[in-house]
C-alpha positions in Angstrom: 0.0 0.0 0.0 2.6 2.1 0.5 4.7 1.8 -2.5 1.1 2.8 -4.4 0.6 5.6 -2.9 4.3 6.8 -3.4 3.3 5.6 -7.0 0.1 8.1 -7.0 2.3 11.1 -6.2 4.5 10.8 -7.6 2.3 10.2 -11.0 0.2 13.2 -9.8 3.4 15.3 -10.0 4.5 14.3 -13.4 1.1 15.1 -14.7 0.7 18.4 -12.4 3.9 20.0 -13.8 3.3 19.2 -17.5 -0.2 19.2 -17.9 -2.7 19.3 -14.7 -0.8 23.4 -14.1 -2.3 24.4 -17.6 -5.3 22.5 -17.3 -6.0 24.2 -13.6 -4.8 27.7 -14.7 -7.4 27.4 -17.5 -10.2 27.1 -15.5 -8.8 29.9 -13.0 -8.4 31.8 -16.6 -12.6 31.2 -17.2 -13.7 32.2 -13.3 -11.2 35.2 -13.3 -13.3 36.4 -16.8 -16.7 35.2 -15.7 -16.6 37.0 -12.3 -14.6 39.8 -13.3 -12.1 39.3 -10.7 -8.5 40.7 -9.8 -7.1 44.2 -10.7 -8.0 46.2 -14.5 -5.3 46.7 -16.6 -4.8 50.1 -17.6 -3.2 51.0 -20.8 -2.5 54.5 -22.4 -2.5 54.5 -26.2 -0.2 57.5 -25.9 2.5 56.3 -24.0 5.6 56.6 -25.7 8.9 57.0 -23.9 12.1 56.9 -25.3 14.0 53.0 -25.1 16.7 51.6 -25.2 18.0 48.1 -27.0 20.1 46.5 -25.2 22.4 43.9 -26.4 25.4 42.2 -24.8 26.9 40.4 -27.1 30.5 37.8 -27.9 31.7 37.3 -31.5 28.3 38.2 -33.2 30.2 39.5 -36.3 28.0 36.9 -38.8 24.6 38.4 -36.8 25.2 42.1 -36.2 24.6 44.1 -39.9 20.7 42.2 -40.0 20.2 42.5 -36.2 21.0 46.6 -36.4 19.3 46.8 -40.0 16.3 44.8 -38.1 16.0 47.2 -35.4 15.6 50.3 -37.2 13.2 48.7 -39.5 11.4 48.4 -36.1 7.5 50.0 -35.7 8.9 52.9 -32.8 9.8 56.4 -33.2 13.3 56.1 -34.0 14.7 58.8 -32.2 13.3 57.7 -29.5 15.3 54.0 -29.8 18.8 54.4 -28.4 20.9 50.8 -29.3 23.6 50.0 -26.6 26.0 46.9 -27.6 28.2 45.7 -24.8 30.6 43.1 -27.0 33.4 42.1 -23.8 36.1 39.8 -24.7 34.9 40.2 -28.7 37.6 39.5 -31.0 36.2 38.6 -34.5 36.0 42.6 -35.4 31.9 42.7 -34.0 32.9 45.4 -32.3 34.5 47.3 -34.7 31.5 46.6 -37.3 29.2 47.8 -34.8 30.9 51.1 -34.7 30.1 51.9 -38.5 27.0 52.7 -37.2 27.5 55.0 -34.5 26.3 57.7 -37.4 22.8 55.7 -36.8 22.8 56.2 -32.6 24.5 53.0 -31.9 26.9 53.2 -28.8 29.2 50.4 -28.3 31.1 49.5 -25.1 33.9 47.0 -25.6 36.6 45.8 -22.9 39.0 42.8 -23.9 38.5 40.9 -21.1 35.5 38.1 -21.5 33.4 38.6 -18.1 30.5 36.6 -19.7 26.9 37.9 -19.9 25.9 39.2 -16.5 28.9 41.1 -16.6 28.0 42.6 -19.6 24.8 43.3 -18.1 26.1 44.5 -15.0 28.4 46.5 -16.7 26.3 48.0 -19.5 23.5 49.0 -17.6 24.6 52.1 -16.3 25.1 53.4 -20.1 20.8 53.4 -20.0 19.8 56.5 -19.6 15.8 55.6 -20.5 13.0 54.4 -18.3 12.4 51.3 -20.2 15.4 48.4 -21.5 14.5 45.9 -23.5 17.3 43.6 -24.1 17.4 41.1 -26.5 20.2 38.6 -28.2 22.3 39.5 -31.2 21.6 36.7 -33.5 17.8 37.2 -33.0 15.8 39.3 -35.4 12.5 41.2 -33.6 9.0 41.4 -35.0 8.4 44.8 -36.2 5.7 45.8 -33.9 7.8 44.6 -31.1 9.1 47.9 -29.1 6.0 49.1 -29.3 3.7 46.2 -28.2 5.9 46.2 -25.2 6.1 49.4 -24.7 1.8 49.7 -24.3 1.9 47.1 -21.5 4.1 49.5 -20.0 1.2 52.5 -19.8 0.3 50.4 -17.1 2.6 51.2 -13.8 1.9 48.2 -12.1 3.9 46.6 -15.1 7.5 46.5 -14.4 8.7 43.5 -16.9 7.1 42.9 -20.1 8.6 39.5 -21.9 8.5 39.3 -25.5 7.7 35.6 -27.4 10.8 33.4 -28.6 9.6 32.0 -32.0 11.8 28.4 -33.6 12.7 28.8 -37.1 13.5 25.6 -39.0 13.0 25.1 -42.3 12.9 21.3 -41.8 10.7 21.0 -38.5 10.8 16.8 -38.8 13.7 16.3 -36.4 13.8 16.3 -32.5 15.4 19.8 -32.2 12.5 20.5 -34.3 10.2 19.6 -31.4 11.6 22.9 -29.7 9.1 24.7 -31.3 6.2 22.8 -30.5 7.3 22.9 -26.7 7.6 26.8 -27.0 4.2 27.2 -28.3 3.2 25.4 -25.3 4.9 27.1 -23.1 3.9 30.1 -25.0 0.1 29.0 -24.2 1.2 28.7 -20.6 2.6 32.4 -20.2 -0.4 34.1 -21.9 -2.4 32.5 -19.2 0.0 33.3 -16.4 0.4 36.9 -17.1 -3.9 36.9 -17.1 -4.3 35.4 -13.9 -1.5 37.4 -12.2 1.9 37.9 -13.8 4.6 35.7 -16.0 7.2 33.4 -13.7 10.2 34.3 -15.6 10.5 36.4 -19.0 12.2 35.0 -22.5 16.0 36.3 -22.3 15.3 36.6 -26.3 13.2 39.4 -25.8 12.3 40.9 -22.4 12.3 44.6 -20.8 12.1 46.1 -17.2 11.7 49.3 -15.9 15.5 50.5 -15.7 14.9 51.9 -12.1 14.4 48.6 -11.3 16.9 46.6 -12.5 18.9 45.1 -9.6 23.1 44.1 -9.5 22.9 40.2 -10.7 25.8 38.0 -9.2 28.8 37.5 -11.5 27.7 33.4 -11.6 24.4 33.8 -12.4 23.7 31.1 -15.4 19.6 32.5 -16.1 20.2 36.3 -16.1 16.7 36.2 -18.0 14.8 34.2 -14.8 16.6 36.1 -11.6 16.1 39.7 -13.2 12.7 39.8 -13.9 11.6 37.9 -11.3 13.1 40.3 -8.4 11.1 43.1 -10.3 8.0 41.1 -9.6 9.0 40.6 -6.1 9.2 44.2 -5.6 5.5 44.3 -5.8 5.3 44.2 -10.2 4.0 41.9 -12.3 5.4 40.7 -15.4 3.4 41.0 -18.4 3.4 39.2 -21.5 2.7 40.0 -25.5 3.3 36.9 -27.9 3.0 39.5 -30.6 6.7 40.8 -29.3 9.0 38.5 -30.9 12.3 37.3 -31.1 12.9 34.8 -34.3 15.7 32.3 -33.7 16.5 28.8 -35.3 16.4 25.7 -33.6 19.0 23.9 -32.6 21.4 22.4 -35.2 20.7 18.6 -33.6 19.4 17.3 -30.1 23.3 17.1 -29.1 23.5 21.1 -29.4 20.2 20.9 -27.4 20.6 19.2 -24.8 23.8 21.2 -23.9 21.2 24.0 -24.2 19.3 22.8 -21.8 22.0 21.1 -19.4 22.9 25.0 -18.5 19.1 25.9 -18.9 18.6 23.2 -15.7 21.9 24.2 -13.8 20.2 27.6 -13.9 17.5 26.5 -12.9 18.4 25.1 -9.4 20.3 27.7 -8.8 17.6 30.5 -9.7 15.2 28.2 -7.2 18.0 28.5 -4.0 18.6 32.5 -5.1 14.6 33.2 -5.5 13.8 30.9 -2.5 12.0 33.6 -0.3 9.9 33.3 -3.4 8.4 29.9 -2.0 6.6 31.4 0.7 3.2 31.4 -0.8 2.1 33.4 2.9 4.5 36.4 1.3 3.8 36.6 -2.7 0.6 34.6 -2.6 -0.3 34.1 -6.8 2.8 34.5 -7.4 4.4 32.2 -5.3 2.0 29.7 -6.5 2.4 30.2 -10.1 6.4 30.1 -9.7 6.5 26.6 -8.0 3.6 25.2 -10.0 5.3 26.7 -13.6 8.5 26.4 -12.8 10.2 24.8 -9.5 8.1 21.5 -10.0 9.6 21.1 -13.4 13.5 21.7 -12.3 13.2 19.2 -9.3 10.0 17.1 -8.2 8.8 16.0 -11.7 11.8 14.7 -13.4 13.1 13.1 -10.2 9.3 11.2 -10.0 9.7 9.5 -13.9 12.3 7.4 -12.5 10.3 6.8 -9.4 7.4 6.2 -11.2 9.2 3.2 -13.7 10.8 1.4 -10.8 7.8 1.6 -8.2 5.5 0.3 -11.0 8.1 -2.6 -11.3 8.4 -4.0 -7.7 4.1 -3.6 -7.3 3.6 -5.6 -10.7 6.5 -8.2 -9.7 3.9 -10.1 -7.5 1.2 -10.5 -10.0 3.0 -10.7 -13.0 3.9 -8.8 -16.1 1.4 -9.8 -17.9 -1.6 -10.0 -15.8 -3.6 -7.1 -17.7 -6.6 -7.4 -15.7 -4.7 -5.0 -13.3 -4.2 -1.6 -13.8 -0.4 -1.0 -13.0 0.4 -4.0 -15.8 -1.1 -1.2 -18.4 0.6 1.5 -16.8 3.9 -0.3 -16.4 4.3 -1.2 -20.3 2.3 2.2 -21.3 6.0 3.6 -19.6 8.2 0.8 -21.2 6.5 1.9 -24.5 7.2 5.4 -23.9 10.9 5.2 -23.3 11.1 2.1 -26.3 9.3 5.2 -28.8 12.3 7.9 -27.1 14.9 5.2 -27.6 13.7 4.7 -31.5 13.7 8.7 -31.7 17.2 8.8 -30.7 18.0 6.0 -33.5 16.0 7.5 -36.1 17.7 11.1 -35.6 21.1 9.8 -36.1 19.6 8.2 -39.0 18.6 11.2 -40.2 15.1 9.4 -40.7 12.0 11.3 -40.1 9.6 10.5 -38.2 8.1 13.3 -36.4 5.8 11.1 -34.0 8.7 9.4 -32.2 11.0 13.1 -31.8 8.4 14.2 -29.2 9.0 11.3 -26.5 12.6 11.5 -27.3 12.3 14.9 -26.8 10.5 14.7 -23.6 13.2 12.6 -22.3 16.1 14.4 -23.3 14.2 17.9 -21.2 14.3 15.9 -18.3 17.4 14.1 -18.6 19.1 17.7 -19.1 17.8 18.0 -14.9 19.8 15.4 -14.0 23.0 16.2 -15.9 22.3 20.1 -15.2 22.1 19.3 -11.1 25.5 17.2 -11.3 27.3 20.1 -13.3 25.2 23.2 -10.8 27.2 20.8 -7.6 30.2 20.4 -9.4 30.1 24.4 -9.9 31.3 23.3 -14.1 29.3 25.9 -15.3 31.0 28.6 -16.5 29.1 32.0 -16.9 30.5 32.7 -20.2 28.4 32.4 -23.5 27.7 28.7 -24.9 25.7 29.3 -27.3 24.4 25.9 -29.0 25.0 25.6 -32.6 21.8 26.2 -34.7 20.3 24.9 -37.9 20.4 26.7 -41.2 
């Protein structure tokens, strides 16, 4: 009896943290509408402050002339758009191409040394002399409307982050890395709703922006610069909006290899966002958002990829005493339903390094390889192998 009920939770967390959150935030989505409930946005169509792009970038030389020609091209006043490039420890010349257009308002701040991101960040921030920043990648291109989409949920002073939409871009989506995308319109789905009910956990380093004033010093190891920065703007009493009509574009990843080290930094970040944020857990303090931070995010870095393994071997030992194949019981489905689903990720992997396409086995062997980047990412976050500096993942053409 007690191995079942350990089984029951731990299934109950899987499904929770995957798909019970969004199914539960729906319905709190329908009786917020129906009964009118929480706080009215207010917007002012006239709002338009000056802003300022900000992007720290390393050795963006094959990104930079599209990613400045893509921000002027941008639907916002443009002398109100000041562009600040921070490029430390750049030394393929992206500097240097960045400073043809200083004609054009671009400011660039270069040191030799490579301090990695958050140094940048750190760094850089003090060059913004604007009431909004909106940073964003080099080698991502922004819809046009972006800025100002943004820039509206701003009219709002309650808002003090607003995080843009990262889009996938493949031209062949039949591959696992392909999958990326499906997962981000998912998770897309998932932040539309959060921002309705109270505010996003966590904006899309793509594409985000805070009110400058309150940007706050990030530590020099920080690994999700993204995740700890707009979440201490939300837990200074702001909420943090979302518009999936402000977009960064960006391909997927060149194979699942180039995305799962994604990811493996992605989940080292992760945990250590969780111990940094952790006065966040006390739902007593931040109430909703509390709530929506352990349900959308904390359950997903910890609890629910630690119960799949759980869930395979506790389903093991219960059916050992009645026998595989006794399918008159219930845990002999659920047992091979699991078998089957790791047998369909196990094929994936085969048929990607076959170069073989068949999109309906990439999405279990997708699943897997999110979950498996946990494990690897909490053995690299206690080994402290993480360095802070840029590793990007190779992406497709």
């Amino acid at each position: 009896m007690t191995l079942k009920i350990l089984f029951w939770i731990s299934l109950f967390i899987v499904f929770y943290a995957y798909i019970g959150y969004g199914i539960l935030l729906y319905f709190m989505i329908k009786i917020k509408r129906i009964f009118k409930l929480g706080r009215k946005q207010i917007f002012n169509p006239n709002y338009e402050p000056e802003v300022t792009l900000f992007v720290a970038a390393y050795n963006e030389k094959d990104y930079v002339d599209a990613k400045v020609k893509n921000s002027y091209e941008l639907d916002y006043p443009h002398q109100k758009v000041r562009q600040v490039w921070v490029t430390d420890g750049s030394d393929d010349g992206t500097p240097d191409i960045l400073r043809k257009y200083a004609d054009k308002g671009v400011e660039v701040y270069h040191e030799d040394e490579r301090g990695g991101k958050i140094g940048a960040m750190n760094r850089g921030i003090k060059f913004v002399k604007s009431p909004i920043v909106i940073f964003s990648d080099g080698n991502t291109m922004l819809g046009k409307e972006s800025i100002r989409r943004i820039v509206n949920l701003f009219s709002d002073p309650k808002v003090g982050c607003v995080s843009g939409e990262k889009r996938i871009f493949q031209k062949d989506k039949d591959t696992a890395a392909g999958t990326e995308g499906i997962y981000w319109k998912y998770e897309s789905l998932l932040k539309k709703w959060d921002a309705e009910l109270y505010s996003v956990v966590g904006a899309a380093g793509e594409l985000f922006a805070i009110r400058t004033e309150l940007f706050q010093h990030v530590e020099k190891d920080t690994l999700l610069d993204d995740m700890i920065i707009s979440l201490r703007v939300a837990m200074q009493g702001y909420t943090i909006q979302y518009d999936p009509e402000a977009y960064a574009i960006e391909t997927a990843s060149a194979n699942v290899k180039e995305e799962l080290k994604r990811k493996i930094r992605i989940s080292a970040g992760g945990l250590q966002s969780i111990i940094r944020l952790k006065s966040l857990l006390n739902v007593f303090k931040y109430g909703l958002l509390s709530f929506q931070f352990i349900s959308h995010r904390v359950l997903r870095w910890t609890l629910a990829p630690l119960s799949l393994p759980i869930l395979l071997i506790l389903n093991a030992i219960i059916i050992f005493q009645s026998g595989l194949f006794d399918f008159n019981r219930l845990f002999t489905w659920l047992f091979w339903a699991q078998a089957f689903f790791y047998v369909t990720a196990l094929l994936g992997w085969y048929l990607e390094n076959k170069k073989i396409k068949i999109k309906i086995f990439f999405i279990p062997y997708y699943f897997f390889i999110m979950n498996l980047s946990v494990f690897l990412g909490f053995k690299r976050f206690l080994k402290g192998q993480q360095s802070v500096n840029w590793e990007r993942a190779k992406r497709g053409k």
